[in-house]
N, CA and C atoms as an extended XYZ file, in Angstrom:
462
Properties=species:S:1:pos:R:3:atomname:S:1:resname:S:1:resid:I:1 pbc="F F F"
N         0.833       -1.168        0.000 N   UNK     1
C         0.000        0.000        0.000 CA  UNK     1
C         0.880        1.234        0.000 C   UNK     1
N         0.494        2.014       -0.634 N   UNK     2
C         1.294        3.608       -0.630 CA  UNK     2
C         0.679        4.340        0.197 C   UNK     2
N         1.896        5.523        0.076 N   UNK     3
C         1.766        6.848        0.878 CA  UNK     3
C        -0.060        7.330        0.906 C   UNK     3
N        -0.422        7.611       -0.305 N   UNK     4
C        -1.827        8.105       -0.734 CA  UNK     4
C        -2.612        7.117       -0.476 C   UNK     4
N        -2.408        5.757       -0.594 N   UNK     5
C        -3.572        4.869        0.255 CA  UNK     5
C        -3.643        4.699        1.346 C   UNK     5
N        -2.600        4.888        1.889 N   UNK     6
C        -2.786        5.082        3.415 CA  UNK     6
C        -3.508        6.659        3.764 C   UNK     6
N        -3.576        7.798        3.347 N   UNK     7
C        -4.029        8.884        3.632 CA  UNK     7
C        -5.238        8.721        3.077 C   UNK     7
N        -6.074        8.266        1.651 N   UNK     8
C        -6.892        8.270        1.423 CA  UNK     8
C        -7.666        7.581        2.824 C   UNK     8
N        -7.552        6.053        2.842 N   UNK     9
C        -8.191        5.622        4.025 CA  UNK     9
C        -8.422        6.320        5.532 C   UNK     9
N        -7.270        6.943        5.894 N   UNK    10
C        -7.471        7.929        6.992 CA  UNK    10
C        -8.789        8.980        6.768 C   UNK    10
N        -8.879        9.601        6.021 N   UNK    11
C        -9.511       10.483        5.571 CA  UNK    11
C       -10.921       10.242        4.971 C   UNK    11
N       -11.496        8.900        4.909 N   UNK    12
C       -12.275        8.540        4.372 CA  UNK    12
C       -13.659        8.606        5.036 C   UNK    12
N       -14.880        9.255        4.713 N   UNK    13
C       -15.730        9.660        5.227 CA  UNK    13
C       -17.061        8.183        4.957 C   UNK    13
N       -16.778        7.195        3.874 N   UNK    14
C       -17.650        6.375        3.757 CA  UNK    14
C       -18.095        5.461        4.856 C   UNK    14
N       -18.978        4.835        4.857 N   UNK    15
C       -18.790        3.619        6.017 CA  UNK    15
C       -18.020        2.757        5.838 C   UNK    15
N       -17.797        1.963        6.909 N   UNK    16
C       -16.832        0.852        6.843 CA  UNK    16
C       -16.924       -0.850        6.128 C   UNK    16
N       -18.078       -0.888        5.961 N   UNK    17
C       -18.746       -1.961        5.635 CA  UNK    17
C       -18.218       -2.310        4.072 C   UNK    17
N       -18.112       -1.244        3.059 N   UNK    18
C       -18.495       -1.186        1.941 CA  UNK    18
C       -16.535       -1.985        1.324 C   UNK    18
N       -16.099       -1.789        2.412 N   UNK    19
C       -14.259       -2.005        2.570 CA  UNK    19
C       -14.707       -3.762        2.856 C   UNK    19
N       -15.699       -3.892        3.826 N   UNK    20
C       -15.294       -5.285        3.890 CA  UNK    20
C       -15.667       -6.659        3.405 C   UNK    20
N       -16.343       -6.185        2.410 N   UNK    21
C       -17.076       -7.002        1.101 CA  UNK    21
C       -15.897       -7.453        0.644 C   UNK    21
N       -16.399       -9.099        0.786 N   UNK    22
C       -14.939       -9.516       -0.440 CA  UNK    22
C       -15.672       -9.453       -1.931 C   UNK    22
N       -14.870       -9.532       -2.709 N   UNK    23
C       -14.603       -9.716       -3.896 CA  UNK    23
C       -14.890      -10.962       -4.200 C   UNK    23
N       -15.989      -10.955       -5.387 N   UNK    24
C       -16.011      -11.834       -5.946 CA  UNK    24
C       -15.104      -13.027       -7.092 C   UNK    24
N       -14.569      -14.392       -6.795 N   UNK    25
C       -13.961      -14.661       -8.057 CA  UNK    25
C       -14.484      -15.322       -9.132 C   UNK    25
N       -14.338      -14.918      -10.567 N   UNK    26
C       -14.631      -15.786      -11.836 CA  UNK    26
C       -14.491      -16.954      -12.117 C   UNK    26
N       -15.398      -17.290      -12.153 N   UNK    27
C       -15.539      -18.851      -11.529 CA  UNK    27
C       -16.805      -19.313      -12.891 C   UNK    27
N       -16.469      -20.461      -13.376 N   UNK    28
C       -17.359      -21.251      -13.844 CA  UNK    28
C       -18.009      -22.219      -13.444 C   UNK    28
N       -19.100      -22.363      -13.455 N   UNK    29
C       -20.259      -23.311      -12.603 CA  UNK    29
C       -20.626      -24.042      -13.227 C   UNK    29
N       -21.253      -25.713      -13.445 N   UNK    30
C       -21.607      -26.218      -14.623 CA  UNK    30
C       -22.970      -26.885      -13.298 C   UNK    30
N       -24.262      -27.291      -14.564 N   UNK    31
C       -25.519      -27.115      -13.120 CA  UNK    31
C       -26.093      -28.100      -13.891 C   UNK    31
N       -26.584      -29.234      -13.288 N   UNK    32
C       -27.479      -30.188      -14.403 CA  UNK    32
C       -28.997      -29.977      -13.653 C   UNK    32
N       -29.533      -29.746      -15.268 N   UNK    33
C       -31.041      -29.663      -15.375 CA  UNK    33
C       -31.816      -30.049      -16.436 C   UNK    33
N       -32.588      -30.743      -15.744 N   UNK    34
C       -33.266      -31.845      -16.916 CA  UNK    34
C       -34.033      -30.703      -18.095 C   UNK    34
N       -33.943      -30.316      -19.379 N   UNK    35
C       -34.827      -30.249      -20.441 CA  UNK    35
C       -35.165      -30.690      -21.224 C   UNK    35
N       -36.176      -30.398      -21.665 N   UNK    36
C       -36.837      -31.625      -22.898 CA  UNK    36
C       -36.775      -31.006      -24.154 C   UNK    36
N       -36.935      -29.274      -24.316 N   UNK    37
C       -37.857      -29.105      -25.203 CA  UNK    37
C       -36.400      -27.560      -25.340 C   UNK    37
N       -37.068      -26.734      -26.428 N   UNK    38
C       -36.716      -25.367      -26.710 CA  UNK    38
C       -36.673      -24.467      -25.396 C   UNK    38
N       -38.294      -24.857      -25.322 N   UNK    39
C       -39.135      -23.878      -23.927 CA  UNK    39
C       -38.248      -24.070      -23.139 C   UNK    39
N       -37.754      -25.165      -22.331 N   UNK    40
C       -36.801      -25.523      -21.560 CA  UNK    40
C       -35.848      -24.261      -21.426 C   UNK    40
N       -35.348      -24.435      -22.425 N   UNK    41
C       -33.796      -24.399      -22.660 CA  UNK    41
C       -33.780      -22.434      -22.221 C   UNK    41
N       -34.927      -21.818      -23.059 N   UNK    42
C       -34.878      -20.543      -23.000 CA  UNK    42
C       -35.182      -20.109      -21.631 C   UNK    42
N       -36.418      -20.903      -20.976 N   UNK    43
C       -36.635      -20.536      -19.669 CA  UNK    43
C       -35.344      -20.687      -18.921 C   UNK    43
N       -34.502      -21.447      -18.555 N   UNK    44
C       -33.317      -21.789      -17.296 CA  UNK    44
C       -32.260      -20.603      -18.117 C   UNK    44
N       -32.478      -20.273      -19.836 N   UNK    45
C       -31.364      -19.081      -19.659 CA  UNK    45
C       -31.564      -18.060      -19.373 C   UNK    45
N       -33.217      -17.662      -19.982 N   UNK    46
C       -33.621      -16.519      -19.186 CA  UNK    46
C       -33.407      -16.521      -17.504 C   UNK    46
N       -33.951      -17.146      -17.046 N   UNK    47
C       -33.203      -17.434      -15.144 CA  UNK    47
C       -31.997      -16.761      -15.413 C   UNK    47
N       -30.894      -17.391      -15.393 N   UNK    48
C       -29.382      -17.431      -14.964 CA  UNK    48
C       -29.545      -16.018      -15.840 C   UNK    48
N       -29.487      -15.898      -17.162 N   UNK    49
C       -29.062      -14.413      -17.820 CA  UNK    49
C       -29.401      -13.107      -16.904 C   UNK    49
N       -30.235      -13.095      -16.050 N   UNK    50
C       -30.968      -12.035      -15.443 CA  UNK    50
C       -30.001      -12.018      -13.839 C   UNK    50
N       -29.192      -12.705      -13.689 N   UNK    51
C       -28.154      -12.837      -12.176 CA  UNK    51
C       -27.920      -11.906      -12.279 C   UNK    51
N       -26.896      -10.885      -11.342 N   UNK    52
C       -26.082      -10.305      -11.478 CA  UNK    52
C       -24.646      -11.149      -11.377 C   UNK    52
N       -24.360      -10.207      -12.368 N   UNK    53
C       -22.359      -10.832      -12.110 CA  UNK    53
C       -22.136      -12.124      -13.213 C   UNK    53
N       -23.253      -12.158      -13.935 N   UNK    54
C       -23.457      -13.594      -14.907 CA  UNK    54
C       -22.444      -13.221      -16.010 C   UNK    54
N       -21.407      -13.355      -17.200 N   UNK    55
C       -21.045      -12.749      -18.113 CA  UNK    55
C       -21.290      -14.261      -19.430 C   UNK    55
N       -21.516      -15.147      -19.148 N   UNK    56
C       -21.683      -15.937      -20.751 CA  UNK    56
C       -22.721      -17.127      -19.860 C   UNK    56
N       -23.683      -18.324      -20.813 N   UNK    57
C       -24.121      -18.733      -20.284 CA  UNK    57
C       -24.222      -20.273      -21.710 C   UNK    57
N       -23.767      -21.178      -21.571 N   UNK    58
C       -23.796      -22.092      -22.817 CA  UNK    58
C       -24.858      -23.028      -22.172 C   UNK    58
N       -25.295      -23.631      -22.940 N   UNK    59
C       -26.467      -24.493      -22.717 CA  UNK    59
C       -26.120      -25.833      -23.580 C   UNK    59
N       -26.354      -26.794      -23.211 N   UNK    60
C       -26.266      -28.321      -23.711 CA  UNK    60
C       -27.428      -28.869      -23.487 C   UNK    60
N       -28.292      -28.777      -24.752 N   UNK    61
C       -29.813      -29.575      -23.831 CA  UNK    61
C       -29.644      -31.040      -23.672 C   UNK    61
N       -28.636      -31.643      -24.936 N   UNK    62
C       -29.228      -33.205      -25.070 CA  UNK    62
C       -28.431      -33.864      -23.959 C   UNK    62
N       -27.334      -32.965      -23.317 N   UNK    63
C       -26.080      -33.416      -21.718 CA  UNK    63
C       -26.890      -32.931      -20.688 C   UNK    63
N       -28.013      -32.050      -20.298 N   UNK    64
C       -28.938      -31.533      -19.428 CA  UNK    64
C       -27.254      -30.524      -18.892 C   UNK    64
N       -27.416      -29.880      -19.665 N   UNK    65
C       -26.107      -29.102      -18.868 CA  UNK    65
C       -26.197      -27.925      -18.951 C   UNK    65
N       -25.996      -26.842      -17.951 N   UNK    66
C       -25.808      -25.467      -18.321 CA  UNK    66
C       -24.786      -25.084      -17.349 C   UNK    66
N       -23.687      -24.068      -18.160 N   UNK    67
C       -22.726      -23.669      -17.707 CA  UNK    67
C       -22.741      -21.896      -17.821 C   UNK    67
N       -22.333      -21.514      -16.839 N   UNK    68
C       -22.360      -19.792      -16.604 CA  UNK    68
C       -20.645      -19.802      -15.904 C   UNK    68
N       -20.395      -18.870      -16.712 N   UNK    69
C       -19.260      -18.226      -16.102 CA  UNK    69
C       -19.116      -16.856      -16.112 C   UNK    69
N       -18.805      -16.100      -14.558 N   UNK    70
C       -18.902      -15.026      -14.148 CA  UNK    70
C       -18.323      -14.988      -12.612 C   UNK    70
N       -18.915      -14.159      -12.301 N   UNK    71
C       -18.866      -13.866      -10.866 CA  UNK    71
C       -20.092      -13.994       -9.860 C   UNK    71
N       -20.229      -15.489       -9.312 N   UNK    72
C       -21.134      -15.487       -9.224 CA  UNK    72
C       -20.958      -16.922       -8.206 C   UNK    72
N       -22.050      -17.041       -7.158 N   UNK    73
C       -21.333      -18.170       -6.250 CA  UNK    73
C       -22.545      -19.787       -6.934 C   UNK    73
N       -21.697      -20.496       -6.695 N   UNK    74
C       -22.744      -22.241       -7.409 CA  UNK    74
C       -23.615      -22.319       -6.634 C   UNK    74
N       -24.344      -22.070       -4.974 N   UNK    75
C       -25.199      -22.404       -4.672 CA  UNK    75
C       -26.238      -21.586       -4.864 C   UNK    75
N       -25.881      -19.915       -5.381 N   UNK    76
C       -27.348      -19.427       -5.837 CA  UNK    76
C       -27.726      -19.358       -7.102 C   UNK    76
N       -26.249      -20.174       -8.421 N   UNK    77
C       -26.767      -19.870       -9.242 CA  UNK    77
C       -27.981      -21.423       -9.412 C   UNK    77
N       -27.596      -22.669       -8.893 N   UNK    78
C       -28.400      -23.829       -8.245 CA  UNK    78
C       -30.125      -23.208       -7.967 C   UNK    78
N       -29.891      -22.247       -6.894 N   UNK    79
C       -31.127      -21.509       -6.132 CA  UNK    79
C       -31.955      -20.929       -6.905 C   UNK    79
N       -31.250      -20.372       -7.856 N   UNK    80
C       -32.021      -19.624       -9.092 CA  UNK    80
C       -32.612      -20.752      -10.380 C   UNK    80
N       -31.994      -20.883      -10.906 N   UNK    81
C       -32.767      -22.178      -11.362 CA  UNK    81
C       -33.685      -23.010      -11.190 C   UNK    81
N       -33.468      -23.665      -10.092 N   UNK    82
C       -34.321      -24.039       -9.002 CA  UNK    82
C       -35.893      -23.171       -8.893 C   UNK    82
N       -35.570      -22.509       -8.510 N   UNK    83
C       -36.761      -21.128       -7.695 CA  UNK    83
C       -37.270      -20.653       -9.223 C   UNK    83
N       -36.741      -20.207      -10.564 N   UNK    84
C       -37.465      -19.417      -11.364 CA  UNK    84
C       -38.041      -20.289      -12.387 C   UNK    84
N       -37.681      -21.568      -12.719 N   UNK    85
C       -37.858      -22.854      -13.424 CA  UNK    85
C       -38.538      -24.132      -12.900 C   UNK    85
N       -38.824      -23.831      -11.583 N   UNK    86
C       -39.557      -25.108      -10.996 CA  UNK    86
C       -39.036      -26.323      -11.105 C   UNK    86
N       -37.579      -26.392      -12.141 N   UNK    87
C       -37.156      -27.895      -11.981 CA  UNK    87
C       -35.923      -28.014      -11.085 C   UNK    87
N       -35.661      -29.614      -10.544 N   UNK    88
C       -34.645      -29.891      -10.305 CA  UNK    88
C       -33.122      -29.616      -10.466 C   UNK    88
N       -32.284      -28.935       -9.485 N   UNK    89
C       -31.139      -28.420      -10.718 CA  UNK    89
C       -30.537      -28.957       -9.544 C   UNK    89
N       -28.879      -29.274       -9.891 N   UNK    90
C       -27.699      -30.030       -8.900 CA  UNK    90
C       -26.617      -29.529       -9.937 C   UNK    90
N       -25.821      -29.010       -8.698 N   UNK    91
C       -24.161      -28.924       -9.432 CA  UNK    91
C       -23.986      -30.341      -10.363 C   UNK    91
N       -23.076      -29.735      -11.654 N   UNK    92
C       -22.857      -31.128      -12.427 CA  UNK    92
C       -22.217      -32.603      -11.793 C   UNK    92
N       -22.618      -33.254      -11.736 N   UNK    93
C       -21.898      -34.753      -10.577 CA  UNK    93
C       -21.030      -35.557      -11.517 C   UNK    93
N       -21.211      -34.763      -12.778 N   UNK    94
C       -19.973      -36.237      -13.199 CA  UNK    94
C       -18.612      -35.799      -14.301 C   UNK    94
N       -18.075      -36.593      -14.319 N   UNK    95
C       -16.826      -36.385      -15.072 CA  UNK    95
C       -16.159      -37.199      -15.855 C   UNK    95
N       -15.131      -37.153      -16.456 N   UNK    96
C       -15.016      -37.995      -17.643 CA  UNK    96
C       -14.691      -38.909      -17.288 C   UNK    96
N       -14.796      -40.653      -17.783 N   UNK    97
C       -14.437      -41.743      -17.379 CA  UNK    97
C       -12.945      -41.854      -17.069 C   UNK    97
N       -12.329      -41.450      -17.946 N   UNK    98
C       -10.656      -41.443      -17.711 CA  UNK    98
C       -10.094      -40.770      -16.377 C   UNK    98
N       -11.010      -39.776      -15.942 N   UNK    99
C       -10.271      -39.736      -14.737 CA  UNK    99
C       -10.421      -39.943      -13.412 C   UNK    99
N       -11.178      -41.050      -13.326 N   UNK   100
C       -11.999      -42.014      -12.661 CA  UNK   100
C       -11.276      -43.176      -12.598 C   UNK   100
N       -10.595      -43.954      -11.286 N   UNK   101
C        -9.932      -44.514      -11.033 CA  UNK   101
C       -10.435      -46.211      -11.665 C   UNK   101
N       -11.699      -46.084      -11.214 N   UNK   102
C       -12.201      -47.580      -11.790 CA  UNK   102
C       -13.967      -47.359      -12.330 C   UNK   102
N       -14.229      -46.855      -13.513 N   UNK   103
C       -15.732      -46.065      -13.939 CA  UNK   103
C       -16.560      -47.054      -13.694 C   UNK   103
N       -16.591      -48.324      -13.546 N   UNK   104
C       -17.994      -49.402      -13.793 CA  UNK   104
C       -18.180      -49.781      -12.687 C   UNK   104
N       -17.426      -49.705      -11.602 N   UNK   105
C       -17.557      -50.178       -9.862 CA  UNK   105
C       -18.952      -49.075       -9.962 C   UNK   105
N       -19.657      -50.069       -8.587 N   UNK   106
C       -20.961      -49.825       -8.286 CA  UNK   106
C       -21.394      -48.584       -7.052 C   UNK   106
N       -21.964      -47.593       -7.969 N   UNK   107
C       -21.861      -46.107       -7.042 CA  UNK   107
C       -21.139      -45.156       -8.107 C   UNK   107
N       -20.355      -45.656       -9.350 N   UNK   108
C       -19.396      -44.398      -10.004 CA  UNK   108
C       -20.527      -44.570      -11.209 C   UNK   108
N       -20.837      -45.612      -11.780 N   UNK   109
C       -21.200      -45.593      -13.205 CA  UNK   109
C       -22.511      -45.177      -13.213 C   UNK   109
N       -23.200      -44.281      -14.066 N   UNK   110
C       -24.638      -43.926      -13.842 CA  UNK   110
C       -24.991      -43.818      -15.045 C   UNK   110
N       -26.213      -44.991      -14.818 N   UNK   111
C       -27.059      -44.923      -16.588 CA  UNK   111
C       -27.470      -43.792      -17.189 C   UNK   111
N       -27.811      -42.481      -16.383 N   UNK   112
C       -28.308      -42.013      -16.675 CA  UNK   112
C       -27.341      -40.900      -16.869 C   UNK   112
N       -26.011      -40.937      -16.911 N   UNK   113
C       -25.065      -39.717      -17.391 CA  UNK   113
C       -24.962      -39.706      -18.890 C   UNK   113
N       -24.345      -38.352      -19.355 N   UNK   114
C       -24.332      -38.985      -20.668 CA  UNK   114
C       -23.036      -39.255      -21.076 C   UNK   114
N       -23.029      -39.812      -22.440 N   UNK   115
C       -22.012      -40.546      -22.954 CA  UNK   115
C       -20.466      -40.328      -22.580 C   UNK   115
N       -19.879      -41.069      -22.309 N   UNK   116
C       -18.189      -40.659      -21.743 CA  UNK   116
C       -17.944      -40.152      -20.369 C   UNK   116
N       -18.877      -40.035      -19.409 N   UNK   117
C       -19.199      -39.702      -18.444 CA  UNK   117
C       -19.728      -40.347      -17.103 C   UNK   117
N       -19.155      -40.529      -15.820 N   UNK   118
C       -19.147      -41.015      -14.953 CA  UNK   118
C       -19.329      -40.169      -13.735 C   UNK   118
N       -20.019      -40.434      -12.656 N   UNK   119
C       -20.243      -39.952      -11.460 CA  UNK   119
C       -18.947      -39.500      -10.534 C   UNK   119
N       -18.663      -38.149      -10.249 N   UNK   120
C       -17.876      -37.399       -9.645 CA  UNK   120
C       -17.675      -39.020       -7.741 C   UNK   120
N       -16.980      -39.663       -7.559 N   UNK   121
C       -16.894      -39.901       -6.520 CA  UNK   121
C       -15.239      -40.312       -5.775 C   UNK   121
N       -15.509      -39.618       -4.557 N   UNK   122
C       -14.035      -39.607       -3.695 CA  UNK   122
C       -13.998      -40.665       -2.878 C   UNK   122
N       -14.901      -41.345       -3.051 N   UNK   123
C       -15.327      -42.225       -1.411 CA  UNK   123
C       -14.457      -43.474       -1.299 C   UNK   123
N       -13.266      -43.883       -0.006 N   UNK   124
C       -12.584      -44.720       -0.127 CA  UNK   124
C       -13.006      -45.858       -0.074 C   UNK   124
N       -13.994      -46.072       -0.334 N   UNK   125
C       -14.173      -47.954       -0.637 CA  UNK   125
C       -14.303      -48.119       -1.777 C   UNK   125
N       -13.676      -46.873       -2.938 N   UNK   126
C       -14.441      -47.606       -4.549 CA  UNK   126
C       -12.168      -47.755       -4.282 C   UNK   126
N       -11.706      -47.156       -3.282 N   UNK   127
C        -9.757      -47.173       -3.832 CA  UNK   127
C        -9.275      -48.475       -4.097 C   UNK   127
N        -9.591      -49.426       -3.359 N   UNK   128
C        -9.157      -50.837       -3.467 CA  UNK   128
C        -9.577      -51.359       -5.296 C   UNK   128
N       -10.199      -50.531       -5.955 N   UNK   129
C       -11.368      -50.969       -7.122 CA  UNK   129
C       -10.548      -50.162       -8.243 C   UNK   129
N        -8.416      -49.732       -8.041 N   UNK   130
C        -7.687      -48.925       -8.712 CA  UNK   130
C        -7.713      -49.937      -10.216 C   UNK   130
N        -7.172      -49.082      -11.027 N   UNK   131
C        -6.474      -49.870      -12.509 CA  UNK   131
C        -5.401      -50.624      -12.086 C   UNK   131
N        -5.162      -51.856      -12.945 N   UNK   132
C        -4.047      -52.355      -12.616 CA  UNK   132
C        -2.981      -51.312      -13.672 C   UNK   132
N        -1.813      -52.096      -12.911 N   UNK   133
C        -0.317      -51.095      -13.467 CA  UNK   133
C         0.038      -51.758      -14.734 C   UNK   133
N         0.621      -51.322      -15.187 N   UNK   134
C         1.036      -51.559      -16.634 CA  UNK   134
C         1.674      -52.901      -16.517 C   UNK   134
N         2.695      -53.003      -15.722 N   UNK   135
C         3.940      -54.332      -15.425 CA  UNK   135
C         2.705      -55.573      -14.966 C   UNK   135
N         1.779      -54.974      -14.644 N   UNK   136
C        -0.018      -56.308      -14.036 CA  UNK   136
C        -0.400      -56.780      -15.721 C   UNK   136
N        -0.135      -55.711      -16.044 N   UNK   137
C        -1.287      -55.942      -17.557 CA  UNK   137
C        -0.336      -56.518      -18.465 C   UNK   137
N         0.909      -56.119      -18.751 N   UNK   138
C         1.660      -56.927      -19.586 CA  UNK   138
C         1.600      -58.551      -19.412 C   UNK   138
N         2.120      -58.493      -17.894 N   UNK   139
C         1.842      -59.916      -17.704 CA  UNK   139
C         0.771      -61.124      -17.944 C   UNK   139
N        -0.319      -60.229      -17.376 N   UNK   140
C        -1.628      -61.308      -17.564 CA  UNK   140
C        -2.096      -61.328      -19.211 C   UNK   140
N        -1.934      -60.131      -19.336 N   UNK   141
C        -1.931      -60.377      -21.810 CA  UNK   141
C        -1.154      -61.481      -22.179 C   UNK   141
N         0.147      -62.055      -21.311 N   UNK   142
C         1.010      -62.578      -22.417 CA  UNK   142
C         0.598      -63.851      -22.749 C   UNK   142
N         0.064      -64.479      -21.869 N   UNK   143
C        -0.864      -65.906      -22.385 CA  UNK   143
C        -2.077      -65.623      -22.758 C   UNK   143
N        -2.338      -64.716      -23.446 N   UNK   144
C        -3.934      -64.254      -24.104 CA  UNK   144
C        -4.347      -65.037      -25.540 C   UNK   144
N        -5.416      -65.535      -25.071 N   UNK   145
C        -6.006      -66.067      -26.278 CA  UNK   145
C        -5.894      -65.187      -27.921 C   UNK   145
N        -5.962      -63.742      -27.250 N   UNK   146
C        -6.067      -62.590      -28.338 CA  UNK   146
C        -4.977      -62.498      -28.642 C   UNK   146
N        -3.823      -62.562      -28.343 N   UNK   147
C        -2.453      -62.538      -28.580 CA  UNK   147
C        -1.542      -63.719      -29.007 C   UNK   147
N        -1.602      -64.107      -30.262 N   UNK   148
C        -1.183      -65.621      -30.517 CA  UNK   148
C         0.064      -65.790      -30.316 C   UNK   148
N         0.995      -64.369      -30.863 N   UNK   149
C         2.749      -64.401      -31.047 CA  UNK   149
C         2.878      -64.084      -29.653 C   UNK   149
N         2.867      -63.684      -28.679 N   UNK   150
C         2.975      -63.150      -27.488 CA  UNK   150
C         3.619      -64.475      -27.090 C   UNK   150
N         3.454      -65.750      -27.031 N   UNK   151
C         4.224      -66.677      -26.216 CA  UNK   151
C         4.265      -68.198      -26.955 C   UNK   151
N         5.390      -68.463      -27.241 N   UNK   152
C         5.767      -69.514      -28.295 CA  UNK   152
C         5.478      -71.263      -28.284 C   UNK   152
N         5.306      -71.414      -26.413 N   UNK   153
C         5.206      -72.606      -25.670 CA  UNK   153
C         3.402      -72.849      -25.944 C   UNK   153
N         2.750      -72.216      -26.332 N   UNK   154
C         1.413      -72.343      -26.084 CA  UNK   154
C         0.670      -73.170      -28.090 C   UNK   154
């Protein structure tokens, strides 16, 4: 801080309150909400477009996805949706299969995500359920039915 920000603040006749607002950060939110139709799609953007602090808003109807990025916090842009659309809305829950330790264990895989996509989960009973390591997989391939040259004795 400088000379002049330190004197400005001395000198400052505003209230104090207006100093202790944090700052918002730019942040992208991704929100799943079921639509079916056009109507859908325009109603949940009209919602979110009308936030304050909203600056872009992409829509994915056939992924039920809408993404806003701005300044703006995930549980009211959730609240808003919610409240001006009457439907169901939840932060997005899933993520791409690849970076998902084991996608088809029971609790990660969800029929109802869409394509390439798996359920966001941290929970340590899927850890034991890891990929095997490369030096696992070489090994158990080399007597593979699918692999004829792989081993000469067979």
């Amino acid at each position: 801080m400088g000379a002049l920000d330190h004197i400005s603040d001395m000198f400052d006749c505003s209230s104090g309150a207006s100093k202790l607002k944090k700052r918002k950060q730019l942040q992208t939110v991704e929100v799943k909400v079921k639509m079916d139709c056009e109507g859908c799609e325009r109603k949940v953007r009209k919602a979110v477009d009308g936030m304050k602090g909203v600056n872009q808003v992409d829509i994915e109807r056939k992924a039920n996805k809408v993404t806003v990025v701005g300044y703006v916090e995930p549980s009211k842009v959730v609240a808003r949706i919610a409240h001006r659309t009457g439907k169901k809305a939840e932060l997005w829950p899933y993520v791409p299969y690849d970076v998902v330790d084991h996608p088809y264990a029971q609790g990660v895989y969800d029929k109802k995500a869409p394509s390439g996509y798996v359920r966001n989960v941290d929970d340590p009973q899927y850890s034991h359920l890891a990929r095997a390591s490369s030096t696992e997989v070489r090994y158990t391939t080399a007597f593979s039915d699918e692999n004829p040259t792989a081993c000469a004795i067979m």
